[in-house]
N, C-alpha and C positions, 0 to 999 in steps of 0.2 A: 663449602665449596663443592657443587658438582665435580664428581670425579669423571662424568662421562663428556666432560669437554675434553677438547683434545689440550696437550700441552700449550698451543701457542695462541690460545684463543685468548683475548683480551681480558672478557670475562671474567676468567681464573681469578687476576690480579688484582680481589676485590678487599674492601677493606677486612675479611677472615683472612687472607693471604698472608699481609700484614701482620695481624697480630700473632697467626701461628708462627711464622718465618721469622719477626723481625721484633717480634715484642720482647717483654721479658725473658732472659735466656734465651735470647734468638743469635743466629750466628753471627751478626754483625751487630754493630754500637760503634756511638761517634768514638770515643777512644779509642778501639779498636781501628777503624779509618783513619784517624787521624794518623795513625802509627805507619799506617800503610800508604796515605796521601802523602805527609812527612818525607818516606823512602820514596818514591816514585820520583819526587818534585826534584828532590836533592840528586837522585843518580841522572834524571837531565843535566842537572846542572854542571854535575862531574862531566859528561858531556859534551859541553858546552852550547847546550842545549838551550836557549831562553823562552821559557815558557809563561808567555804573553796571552793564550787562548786556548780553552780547554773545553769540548765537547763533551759530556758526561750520556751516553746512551745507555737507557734504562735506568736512568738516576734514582726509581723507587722513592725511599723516606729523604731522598736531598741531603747526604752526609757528603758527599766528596765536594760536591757546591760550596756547602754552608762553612768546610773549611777551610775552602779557599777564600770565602769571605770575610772570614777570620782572620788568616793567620798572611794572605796576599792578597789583599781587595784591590790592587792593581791592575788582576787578573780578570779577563772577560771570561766568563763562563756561562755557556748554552748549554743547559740540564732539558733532556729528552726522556721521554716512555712513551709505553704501549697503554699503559693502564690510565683509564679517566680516572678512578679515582686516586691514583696517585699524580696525576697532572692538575688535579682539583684539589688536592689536600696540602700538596708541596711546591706548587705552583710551575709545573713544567711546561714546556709544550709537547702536544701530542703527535707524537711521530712515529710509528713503525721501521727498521733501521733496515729491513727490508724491502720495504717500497720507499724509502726516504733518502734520497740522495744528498749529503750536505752538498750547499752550495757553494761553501770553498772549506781549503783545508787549515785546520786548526792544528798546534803545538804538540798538544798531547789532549790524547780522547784516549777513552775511559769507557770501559766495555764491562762490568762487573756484575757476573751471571745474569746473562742474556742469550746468549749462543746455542746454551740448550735448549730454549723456547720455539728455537725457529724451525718451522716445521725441513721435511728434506727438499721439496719444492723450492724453497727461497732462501735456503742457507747460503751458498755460495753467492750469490746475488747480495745476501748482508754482506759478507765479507768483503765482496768488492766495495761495496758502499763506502764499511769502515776504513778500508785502504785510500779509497778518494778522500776521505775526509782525515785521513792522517797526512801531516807535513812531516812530522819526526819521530813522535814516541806514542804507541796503542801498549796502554795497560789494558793486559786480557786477564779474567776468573771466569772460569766453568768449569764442571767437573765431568770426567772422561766418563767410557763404560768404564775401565775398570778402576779409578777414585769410586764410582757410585755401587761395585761391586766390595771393594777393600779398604777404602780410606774415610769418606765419609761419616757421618753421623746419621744415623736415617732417622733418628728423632726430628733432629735440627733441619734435615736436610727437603726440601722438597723433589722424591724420587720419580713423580709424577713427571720426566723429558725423557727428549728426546736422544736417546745413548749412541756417542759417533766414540770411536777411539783416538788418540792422540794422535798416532799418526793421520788419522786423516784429517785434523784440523791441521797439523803442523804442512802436509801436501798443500792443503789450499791456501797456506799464511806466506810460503816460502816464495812465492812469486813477486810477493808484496816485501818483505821484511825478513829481516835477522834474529832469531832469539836468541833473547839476551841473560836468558833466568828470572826465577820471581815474575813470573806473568810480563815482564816487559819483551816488546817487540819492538826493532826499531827499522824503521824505514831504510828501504835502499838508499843508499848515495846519499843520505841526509845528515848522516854524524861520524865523524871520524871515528874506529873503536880500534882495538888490537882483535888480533885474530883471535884469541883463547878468549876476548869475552862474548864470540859468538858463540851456543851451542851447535849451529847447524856448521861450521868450518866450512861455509860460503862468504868468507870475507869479501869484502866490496869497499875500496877508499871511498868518501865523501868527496 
């Protein structure tokens, strides 16, 4: 992989991407997701949340898709990326979530390490996107500056982004949504919660 592309160039995300990132011993594996899809689906549920449609941006190797085609094939799910050849190998459509505005809003989408990629030009612009194309629940992964300073694996990890800190994702999410822990955000006004299960103690009834 050229190291002299920038982070958010398509490029990058070629089939070496892959196999360093996502091969053997890579940070992610269906088991692994499924653990994690599993929790996401269920704390809608708790919720009362019915999640009927699921936007997957930057879907990569097609793990959050494929189990929902497993385990709820009732469920409509539109798997998105940057990368041709992960839209040619996993069968996505190619979309940028920066210049790509969904055309209506899905259940719960599905944002899992993407947000570092996007250059500073067009971050906030993604986020607005992901915000129109949330009806209830945005499951967010990325790692901060300082995860990629203290927490990370930089074996595993690809350290090659763009490093913003948590507060300033969490400034740009807060207009849009509530966090809720574990990477879930939940949309304003869309689900009824108690106040302690927000972390930002900006409660808002449904």
């Amino acid at each position: 992989m050229p190291t002299e592309l920038p982070p958010h160039h398509p490029d990058r995300f070629d089939e070496g991407y892959y196999q360093r990132f996502y091969g053997e011993g890579g940070a992610h594996d269906p088991v692994r997701i499924g653990h994690l899809a599993t929790a996401v689906h269920e704390m809608a549920a708790w919720w009362g949340v019915p999640v009927r449609t699921v936007l997957d941006v930057g879907a990569g190797m097609g793990m959050w898709r494929d189990w929902y085609r497993a385990h709820h094939p009732e469920v409509a799910v539109v798997s998105v990326d940057v990368s041709e050849h992960a839209c040619a190998t996993w069968g996505h459509d190619r979309r940028d979530i920066a210049d790509w505005r969904p055309p209506h809003p899905f259940d719960l989408v599905v944002c899992h390490s993407v947000l570092q990629y996007v250059d500073d030009e067009r971050i906030e612009r993604a986020i607005d996107h992901l915000a129109t194309g949330t009806r209830h629940v945005l499951y967010l992964e990325l790692p901060t500056a300082n995860d990629l300073q203290h927490t990370v694996d930089a074996d595993l990890t690809d350290m090659h982004v763009y490093r913003r800190t948590g507060e300033w994702y969490r400034t740009h999410l807060r207009p849009h949504f509530q966090q809720a822990g574990a990477g879930l955000w939940v949309k304003h006004e869309s689900a009824p919660m108690y106040e302690l299960e927000s972390l930002d103690g900006d409660h808002r009834c449904a």
